[in-house]
ZADOZA-591248 format. One line per 10 residues: number of its first residue (from 1); for each residue x, y, z of N, C-alpha, C, O. Coordinates in Angstrom, 2 decimals. Layout:
% residues N
NUM> X/Y/Z/X/Y/Z/X/Y/Z/X/Y/Z  ...
This chain:
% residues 235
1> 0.85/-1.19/0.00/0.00/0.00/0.00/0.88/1.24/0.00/1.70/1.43/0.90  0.73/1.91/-0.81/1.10/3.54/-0.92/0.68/4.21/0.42/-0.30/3.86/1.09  1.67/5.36/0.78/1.54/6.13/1.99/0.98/7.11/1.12/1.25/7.31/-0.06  -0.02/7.82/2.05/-0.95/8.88/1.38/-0.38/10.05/1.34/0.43/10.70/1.99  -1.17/10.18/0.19/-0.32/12.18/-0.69/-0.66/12.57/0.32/-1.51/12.10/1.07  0.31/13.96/0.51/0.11/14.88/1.46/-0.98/16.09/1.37/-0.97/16.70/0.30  -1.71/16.42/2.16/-2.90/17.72/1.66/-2.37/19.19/1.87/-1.16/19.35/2.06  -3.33/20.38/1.84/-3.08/21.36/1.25/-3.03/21.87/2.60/-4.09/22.04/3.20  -1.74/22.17/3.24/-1.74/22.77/4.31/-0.21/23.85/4.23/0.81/23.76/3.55  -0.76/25.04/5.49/0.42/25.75/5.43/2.30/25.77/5.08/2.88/24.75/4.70
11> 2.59/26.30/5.18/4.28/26.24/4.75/5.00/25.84/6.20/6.01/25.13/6.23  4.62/26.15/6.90/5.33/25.44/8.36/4.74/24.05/8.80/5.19/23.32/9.68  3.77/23.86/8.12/3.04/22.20/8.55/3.88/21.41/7.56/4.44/20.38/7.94  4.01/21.95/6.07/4.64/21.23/5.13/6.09/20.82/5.39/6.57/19.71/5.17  6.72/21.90/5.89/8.05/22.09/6.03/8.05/21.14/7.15/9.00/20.38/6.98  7.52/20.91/8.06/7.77/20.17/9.51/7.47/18.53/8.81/8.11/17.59/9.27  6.62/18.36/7.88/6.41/16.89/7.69/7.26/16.46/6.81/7.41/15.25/6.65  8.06/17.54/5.97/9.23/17.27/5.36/10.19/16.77/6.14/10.46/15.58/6.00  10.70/17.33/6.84/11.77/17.04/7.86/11.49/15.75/8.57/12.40/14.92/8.60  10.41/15.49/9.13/10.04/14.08/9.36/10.28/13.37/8.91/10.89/12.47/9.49
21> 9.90/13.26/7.26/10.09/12.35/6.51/11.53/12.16/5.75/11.76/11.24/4.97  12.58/13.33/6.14/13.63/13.25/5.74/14.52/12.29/7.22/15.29/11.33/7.24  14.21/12.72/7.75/14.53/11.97/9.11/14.80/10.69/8.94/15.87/10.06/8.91  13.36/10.29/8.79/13.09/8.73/8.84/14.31/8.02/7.27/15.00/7.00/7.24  14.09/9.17/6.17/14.73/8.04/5.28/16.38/8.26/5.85/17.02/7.21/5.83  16.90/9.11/6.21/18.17/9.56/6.49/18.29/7.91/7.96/19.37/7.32/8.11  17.48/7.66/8.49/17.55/6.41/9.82/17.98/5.77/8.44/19.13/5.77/7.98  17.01/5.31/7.93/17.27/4.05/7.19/15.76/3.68/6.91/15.81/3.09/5.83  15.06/3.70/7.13/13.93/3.18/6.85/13.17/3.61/5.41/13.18/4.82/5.14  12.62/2.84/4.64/12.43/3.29/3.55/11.06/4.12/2.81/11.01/4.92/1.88
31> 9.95/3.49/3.73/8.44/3.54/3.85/8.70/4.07/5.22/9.62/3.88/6.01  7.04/5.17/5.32/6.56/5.48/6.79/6.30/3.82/7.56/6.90/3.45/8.57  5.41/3.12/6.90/4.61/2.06/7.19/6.15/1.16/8.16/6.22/0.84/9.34  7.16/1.01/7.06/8.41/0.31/8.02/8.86/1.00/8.94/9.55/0.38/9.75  8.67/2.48/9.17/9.36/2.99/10.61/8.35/2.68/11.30/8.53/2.20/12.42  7.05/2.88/10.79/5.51/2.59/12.01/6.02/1.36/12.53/6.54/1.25/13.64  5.83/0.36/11.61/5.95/-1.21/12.52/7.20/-1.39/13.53/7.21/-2.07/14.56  8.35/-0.54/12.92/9.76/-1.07/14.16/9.58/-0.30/14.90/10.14/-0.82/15.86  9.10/0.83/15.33/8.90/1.37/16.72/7.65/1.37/16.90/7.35/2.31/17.65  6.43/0.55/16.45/5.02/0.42/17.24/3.99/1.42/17.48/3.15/1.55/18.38
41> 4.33/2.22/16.25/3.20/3.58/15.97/2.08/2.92/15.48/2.14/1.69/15.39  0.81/3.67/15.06/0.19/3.99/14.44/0.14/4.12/13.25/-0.30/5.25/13.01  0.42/3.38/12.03/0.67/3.49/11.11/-0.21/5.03/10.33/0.42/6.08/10.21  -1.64/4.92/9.90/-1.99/5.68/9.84/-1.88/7.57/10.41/-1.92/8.63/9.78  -1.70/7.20/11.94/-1.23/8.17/12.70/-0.29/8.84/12.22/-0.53/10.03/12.01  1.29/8.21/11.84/2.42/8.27/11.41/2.20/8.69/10.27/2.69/9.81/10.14  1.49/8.19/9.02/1.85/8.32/7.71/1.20/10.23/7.61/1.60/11.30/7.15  -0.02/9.66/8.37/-0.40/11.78/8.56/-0.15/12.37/8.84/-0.74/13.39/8.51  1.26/12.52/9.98/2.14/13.21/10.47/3.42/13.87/8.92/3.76/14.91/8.35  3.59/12.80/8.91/4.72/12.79/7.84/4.09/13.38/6.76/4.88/13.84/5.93
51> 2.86/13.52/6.49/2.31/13.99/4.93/1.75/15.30/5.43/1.56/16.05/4.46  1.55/15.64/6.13/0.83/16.99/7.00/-0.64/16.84/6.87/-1.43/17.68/6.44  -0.89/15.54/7.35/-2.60/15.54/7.08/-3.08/15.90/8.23/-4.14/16.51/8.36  -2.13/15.46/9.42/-2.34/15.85/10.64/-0.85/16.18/11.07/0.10/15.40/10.96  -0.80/17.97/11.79/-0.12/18.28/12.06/0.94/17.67/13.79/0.15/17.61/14.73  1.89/17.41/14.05/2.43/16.73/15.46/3.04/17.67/16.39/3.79/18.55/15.98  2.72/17.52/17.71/3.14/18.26/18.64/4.39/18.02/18.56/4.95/17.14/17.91  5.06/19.22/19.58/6.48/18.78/20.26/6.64/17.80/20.70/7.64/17.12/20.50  5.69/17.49/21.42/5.70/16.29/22.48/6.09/14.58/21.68/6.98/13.78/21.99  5.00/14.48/20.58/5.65/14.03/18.82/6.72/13.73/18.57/7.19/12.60/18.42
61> 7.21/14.74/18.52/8.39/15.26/17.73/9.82/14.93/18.59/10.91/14.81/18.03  9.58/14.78/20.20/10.79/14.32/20.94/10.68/12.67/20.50/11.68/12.10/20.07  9.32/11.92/20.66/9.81/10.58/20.42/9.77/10.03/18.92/9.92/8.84/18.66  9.51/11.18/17.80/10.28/10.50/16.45/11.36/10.94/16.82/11.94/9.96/17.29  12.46/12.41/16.96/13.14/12.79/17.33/14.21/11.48/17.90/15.33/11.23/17.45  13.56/10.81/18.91/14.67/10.01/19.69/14.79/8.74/18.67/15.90/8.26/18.44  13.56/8.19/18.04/13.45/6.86/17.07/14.81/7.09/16.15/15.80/6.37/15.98  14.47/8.37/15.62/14.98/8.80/14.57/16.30/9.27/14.88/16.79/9.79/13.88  17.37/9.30/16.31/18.39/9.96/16.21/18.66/11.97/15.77/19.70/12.59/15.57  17.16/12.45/15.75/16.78/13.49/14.99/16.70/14.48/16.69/16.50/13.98/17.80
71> 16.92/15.85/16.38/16.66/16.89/17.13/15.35/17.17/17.43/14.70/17.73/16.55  14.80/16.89/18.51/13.05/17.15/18.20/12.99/18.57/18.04/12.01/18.97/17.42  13.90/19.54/18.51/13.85/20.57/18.18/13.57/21.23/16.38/12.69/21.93/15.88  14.67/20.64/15.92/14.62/20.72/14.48/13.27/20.36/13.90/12.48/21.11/13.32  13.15/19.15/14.15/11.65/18.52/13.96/11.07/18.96/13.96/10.29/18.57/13.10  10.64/19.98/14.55/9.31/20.55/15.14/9.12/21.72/14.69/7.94/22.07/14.57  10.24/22.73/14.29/10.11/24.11/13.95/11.40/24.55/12.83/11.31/25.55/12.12  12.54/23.67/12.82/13.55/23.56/11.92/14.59/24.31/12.99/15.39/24.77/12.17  14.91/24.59/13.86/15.65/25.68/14.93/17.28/24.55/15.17/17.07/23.36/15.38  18.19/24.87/15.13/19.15/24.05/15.60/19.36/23.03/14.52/18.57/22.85/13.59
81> 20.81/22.17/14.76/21.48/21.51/14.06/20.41/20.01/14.25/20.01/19.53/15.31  20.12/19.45/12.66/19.10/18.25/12.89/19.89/17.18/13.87/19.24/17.00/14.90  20.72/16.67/13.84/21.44/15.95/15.12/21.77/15.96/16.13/22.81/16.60/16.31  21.09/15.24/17.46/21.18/15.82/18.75/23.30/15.03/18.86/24.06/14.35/18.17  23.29/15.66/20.04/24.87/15.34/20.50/24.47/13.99/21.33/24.93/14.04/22.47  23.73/12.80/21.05/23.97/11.94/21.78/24.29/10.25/21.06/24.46/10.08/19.85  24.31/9.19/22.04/24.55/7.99/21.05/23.74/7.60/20.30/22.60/8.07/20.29  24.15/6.60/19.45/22.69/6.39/18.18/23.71/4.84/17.93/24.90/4.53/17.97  22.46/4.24/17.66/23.01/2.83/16.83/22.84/3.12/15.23/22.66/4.20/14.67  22.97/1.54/14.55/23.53/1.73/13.21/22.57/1.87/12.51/21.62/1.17/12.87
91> 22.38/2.54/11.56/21.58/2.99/10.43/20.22/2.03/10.39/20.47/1.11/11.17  19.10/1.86/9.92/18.71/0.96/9.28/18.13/0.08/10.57/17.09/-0.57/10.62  19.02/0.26/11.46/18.16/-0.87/12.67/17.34/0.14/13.40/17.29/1.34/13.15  16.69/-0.55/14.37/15.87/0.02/15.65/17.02/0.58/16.70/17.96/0.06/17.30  16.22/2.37/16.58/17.56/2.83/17.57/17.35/2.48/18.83/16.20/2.21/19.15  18.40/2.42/19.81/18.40/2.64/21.46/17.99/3.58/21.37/18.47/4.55/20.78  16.71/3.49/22.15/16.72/5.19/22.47/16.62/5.14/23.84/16.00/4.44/24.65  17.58/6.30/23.88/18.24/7.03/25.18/17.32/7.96/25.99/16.24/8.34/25.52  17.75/8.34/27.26/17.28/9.37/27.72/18.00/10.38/29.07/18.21/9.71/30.09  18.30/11.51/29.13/19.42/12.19/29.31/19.42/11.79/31.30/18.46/11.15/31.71
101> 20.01/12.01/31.85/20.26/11.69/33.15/21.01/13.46/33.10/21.94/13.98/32.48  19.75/14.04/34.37/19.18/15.50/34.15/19.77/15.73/35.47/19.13/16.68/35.92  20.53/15.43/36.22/20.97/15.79/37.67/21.80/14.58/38.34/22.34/13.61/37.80  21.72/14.92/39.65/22.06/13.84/40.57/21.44/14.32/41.74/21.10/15.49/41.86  21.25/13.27/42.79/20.01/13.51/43.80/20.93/12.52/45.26/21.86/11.74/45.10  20.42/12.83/46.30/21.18/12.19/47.65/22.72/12.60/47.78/23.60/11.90/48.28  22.88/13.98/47.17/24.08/14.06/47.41/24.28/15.30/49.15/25.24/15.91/49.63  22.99/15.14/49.52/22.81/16.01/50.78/21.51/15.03/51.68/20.85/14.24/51.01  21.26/15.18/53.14/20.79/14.32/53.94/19.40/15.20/53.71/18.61/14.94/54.61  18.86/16.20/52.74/17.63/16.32/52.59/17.03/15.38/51.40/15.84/15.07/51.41
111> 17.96/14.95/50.34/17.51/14.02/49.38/17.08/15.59/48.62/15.92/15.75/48.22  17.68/16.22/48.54/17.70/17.44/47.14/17.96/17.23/45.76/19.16/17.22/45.48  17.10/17.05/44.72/17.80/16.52/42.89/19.03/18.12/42.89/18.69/19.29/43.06  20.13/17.71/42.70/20.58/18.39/42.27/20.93/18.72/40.53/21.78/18.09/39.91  20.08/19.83/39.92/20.22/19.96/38.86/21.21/19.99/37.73/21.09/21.05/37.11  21.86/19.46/37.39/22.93/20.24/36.12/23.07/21.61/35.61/21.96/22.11/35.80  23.80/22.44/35.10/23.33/23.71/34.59/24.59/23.73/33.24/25.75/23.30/33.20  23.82/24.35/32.35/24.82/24.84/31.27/23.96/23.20/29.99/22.86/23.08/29.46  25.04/22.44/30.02/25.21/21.44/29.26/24.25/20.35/30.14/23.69/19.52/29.43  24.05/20.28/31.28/24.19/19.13/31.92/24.60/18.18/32.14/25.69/18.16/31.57
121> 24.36/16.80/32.87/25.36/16.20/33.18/26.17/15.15/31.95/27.23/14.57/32.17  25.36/15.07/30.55/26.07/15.08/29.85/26.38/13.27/29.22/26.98/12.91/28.21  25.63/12.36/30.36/25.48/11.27/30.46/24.11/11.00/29.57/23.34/11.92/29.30  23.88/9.72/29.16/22.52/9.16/28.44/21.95/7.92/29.28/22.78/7.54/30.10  21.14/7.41/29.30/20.92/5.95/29.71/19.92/5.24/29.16/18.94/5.98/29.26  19.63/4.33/28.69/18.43/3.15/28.07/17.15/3.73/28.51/17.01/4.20/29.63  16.16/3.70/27.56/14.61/4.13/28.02/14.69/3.02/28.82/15.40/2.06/28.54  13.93/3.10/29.87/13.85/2.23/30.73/11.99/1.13/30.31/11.25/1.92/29.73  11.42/-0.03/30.45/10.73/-0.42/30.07/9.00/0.15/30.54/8.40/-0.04/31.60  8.60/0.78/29.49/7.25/1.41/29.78/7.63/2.87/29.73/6.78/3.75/29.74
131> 8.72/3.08/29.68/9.12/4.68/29.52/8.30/5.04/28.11/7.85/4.42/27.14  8.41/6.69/28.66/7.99/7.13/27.46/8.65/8.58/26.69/9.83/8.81/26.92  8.11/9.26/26.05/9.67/10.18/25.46/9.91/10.97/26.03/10.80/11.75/25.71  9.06/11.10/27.36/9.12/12.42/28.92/9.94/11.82/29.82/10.06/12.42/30.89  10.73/10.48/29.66/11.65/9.61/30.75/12.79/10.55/30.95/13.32/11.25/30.09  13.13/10.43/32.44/14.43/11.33/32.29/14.73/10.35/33.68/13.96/9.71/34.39  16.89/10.65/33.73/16.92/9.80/35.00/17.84/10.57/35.84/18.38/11.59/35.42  18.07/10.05/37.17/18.95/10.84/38.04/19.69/9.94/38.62/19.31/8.84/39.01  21.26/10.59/38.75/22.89/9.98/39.73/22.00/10.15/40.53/21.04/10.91/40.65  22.68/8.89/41.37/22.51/8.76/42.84/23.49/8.96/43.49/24.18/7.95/43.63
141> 23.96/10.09/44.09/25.20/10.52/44.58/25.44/10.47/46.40/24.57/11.03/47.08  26.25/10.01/46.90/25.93/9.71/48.62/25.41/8.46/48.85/25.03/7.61/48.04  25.43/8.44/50.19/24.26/7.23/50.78/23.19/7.36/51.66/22.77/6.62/52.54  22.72/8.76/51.15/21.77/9.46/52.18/20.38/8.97/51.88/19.38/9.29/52.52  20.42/8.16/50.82/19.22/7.39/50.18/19.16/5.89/50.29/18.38/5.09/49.78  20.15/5.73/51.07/20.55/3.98/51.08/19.32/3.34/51.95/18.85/3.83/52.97  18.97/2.28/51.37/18.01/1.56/51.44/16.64/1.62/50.64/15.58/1.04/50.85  17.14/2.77/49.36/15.70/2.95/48.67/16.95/3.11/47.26/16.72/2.32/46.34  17.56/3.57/47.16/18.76/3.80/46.32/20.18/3.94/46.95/20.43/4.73/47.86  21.34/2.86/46.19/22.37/3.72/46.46/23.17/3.84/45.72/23.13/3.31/44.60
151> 24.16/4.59/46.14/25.79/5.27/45.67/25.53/4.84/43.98/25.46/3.65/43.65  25.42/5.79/43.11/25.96/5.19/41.97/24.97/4.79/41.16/25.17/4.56/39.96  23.78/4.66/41.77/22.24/3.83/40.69/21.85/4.94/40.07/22.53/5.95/39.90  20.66/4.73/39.71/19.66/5.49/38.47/18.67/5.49/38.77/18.01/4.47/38.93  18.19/6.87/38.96/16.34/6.98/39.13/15.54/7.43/38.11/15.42/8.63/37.85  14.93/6.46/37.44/13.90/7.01/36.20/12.69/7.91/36.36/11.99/7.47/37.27  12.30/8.73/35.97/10.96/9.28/36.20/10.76/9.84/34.93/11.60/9.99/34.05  9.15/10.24/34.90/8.57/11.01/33.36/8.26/12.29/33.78/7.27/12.51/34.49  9.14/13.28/33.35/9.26/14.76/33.73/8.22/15.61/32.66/8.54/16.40/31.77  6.66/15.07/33.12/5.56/15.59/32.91/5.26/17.00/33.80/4.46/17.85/33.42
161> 5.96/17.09/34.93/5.26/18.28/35.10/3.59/18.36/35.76/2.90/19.34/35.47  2.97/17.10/36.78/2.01/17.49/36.27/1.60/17.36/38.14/2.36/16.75/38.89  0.31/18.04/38.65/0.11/17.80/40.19/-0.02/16.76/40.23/-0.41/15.90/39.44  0.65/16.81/42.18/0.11/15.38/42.22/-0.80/14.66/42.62/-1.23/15.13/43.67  -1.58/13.31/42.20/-2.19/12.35/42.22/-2.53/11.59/43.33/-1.67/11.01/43.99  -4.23/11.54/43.70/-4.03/10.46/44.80/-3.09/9.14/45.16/-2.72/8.63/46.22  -2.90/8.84/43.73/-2.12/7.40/43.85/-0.62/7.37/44.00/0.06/6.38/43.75  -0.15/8.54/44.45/1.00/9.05/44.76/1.05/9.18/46.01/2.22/9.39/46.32  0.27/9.18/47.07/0.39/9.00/48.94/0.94/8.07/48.83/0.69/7.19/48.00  2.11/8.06/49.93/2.42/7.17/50.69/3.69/6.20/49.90/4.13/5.18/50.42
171> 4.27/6.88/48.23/4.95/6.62/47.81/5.89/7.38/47.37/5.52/8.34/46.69  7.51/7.17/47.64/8.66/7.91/47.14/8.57/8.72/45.73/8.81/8.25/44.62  8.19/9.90/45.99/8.29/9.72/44.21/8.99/11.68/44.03/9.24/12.27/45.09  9.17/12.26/42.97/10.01/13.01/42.07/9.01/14.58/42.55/7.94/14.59/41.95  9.21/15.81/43.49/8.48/16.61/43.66/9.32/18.12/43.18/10.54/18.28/43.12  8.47/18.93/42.94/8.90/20.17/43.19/8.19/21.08/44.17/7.01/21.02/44.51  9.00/21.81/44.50/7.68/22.90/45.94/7.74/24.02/44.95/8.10/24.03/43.77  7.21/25.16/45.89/6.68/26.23/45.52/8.03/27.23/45.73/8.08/28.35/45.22  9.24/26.61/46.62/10.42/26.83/46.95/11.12/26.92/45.94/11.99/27.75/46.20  11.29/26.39/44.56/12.00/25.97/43.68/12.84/24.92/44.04/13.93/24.80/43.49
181> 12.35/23.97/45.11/13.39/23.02/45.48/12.66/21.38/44.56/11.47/21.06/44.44  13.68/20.78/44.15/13.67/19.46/43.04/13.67/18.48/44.33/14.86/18.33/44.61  12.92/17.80/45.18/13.50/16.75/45.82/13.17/15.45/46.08/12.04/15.61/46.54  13.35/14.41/46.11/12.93/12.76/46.40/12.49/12.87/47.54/13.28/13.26/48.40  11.17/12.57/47.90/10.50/12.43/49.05/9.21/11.36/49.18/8.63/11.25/48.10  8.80/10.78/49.94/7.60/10.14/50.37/6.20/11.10/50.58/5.74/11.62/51.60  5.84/11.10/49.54/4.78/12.02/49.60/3.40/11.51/50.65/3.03/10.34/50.73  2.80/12.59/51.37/1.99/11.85/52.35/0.74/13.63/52.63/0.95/14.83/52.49  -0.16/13.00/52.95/-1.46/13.97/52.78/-1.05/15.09/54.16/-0.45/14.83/55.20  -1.64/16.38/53.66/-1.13/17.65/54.62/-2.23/17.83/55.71/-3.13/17.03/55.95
191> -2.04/18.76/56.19/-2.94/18.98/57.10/-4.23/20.06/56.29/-5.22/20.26/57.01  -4.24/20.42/55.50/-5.34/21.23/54.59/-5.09/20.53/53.08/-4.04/19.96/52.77  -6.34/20.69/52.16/-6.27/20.43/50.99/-5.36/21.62/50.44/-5.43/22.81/50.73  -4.09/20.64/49.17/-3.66/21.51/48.40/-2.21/21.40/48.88/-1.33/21.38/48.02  -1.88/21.32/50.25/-0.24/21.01/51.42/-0.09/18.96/51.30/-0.75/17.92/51.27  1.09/19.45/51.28/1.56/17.92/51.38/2.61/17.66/52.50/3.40/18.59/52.56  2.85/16.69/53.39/3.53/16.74/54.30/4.91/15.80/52.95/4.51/15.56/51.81  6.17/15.46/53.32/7.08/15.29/52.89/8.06/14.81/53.63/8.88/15.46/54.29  7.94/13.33/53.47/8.73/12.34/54.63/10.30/12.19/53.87/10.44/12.02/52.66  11.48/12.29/54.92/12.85/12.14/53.91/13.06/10.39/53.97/12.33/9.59/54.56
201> 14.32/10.12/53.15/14.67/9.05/53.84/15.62/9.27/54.62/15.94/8.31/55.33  16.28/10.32/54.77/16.93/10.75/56.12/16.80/12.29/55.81/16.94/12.93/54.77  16.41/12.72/57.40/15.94/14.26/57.77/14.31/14.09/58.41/13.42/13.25/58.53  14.59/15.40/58.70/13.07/15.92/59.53/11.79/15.62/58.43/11.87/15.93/57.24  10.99/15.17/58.84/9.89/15.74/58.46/9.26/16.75/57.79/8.75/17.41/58.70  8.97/17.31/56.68/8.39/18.78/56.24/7.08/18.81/56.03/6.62/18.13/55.11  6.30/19.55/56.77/5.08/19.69/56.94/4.31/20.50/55.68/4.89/21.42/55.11  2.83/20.03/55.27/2.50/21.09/54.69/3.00/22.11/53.61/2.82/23.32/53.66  3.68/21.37/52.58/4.17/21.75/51.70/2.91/21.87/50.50/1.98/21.08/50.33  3.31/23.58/49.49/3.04/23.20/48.39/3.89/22.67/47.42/5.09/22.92/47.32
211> 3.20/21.90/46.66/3.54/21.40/45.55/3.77/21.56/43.83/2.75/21.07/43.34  4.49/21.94/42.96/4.13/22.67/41.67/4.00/21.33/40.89/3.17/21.51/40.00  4.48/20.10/40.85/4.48/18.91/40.62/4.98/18.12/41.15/6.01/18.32/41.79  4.37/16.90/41.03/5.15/15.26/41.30/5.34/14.36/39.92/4.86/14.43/38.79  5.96/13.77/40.35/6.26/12.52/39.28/6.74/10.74/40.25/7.42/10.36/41.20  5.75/10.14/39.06/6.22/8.91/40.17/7.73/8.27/39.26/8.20/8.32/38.13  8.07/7.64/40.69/9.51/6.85/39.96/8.90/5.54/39.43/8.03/4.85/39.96  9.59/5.35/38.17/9.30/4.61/36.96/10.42/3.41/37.04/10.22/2.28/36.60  11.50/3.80/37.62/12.38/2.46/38.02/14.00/3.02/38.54/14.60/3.97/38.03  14.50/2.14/39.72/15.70/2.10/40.22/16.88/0.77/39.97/16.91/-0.36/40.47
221> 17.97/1.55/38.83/19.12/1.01/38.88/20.11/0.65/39.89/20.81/1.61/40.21  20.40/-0.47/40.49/21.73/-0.35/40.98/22.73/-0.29/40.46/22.75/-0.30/39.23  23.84/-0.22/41.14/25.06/0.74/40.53/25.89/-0.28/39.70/26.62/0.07/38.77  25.75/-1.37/40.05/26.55/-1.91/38.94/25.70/-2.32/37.72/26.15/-3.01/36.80  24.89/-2.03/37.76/23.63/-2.38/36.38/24.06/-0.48/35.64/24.03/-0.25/34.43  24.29/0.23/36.33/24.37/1.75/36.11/25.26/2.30/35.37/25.10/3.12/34.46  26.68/1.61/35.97/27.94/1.53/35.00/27.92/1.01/34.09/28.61/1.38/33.15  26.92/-0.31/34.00/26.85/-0.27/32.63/26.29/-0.01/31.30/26.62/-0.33/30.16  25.18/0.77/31.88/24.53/1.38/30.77/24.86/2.86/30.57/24.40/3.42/29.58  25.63/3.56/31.46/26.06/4.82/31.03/26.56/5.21/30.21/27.79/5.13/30.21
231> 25.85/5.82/29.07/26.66/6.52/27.94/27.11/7.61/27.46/26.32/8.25/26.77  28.26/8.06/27.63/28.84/9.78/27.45/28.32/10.35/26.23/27.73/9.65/25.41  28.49/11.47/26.06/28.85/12.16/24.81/29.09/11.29/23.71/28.43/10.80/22.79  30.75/11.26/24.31/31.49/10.73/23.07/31.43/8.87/22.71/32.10/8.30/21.85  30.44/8.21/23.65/30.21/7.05/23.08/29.93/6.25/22.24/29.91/5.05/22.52
């Protein structure tokens, strides 16, 4: 079956499904329909993306972006060099796709993510299983987390951004306050709607916190599983 002509849409919808589709043949793949089946799209979905029948978010555009070894940036608006700076397998096959390890966290007895700045930390690691193209992971630095993580592992989470969820009491998971503070905590119900109390795995207690988001953790590496999936830059 033929992938469908593309329809009559603006110069930035056209231009963006160009690049898509230059993407994909630049992987290796020859047909939309063969990139759909090796990474488990939507065929249809896919082929309308790529033809501008239906235009694709950013959000899109990071996980062809990662399939594809492609800049979702570029992807999406043409801005920046089409090749991100990270690893990629060989042409033609199904890529690893990666996902950046955005900090390190337990490197203080509050369990604070400590952020990267500039470049960041510059490391990659394996989507982890059920991840999705919002996966991001964190060093485990210290042993101020030992017995939930230690020295050296990997904490996955999907850096959605989004409040948090009943089904998030009473479990460790990825917060931000109203503080601008990033930190790993046991989230647990406040004393008013809207406050969250915030159990460490070592430290006081914090009462009554707001919250700007949570994220639950999606999975923990130990450290020798960690070393070996870490991939630099220049890998």
């Amino acid at each position: 079956m033929n992938d469908p002509a593309p329809s009559q849409h603006g110069p930035s919808e056209l231009a963006r499904a160009a690049r898509l589709k230059a993407a994909r043949v630049e992987r290796g793949f020859p047909t939309a329909r063969a990139a759909a089946e090796t990474f488990g799209w939507n065929y249809n979905t896919y082929a309308s993306n790529e033809n501008a029948n239906a235009p694709f978010s950013y959000r899109k555009a990071r996980e062809y972006g990662q399939a594809f070894g492609t800049s979702a940036q570029w992807l999406y608006d043409g801005a920046g060099a089409p090749k991100p700076d990270v690893p990629t397998s060989s042409p033609g096959k199904p890529l690893e796709v990666l996902v950046p390890v955005i900090g390190r966290v337990g490197a203080d007895p509050d369990g604070s993510v400590l952020f990267a700045t500039g470049q960041g930390v510059g490391d990659f690691v394996p989507l982890p299983p059920g991840g999705s193209a919002s996966a991001v992971a964190l060093r485990i630095s210290g042993h101020s987390m030992r017995g939930v993580a230690d020295d050296g592992g990997l904490i996955y989470f999907e850096d959605q951004r989004t409040p948090p969820t009943s089904d998030m009491l009473g479990h460790v998971v990825v917060v931000e306050t109203d503080q601008d503070e990033v930190l790993v905590k046991r989230l647990l119900r406040g004393s008013k709607p809207g406050r969250f109390d915030l159990e460490s795995i070592a430290g006081p207690l914090r009462r009554d916190c707001r919250i700007r988001w949570a994220a639950h953790i999606t999975a923990i590496i130990p450290p020798f599983q960690a070393r070996r999936i870490l991939k630099g830059r220049g890998d």
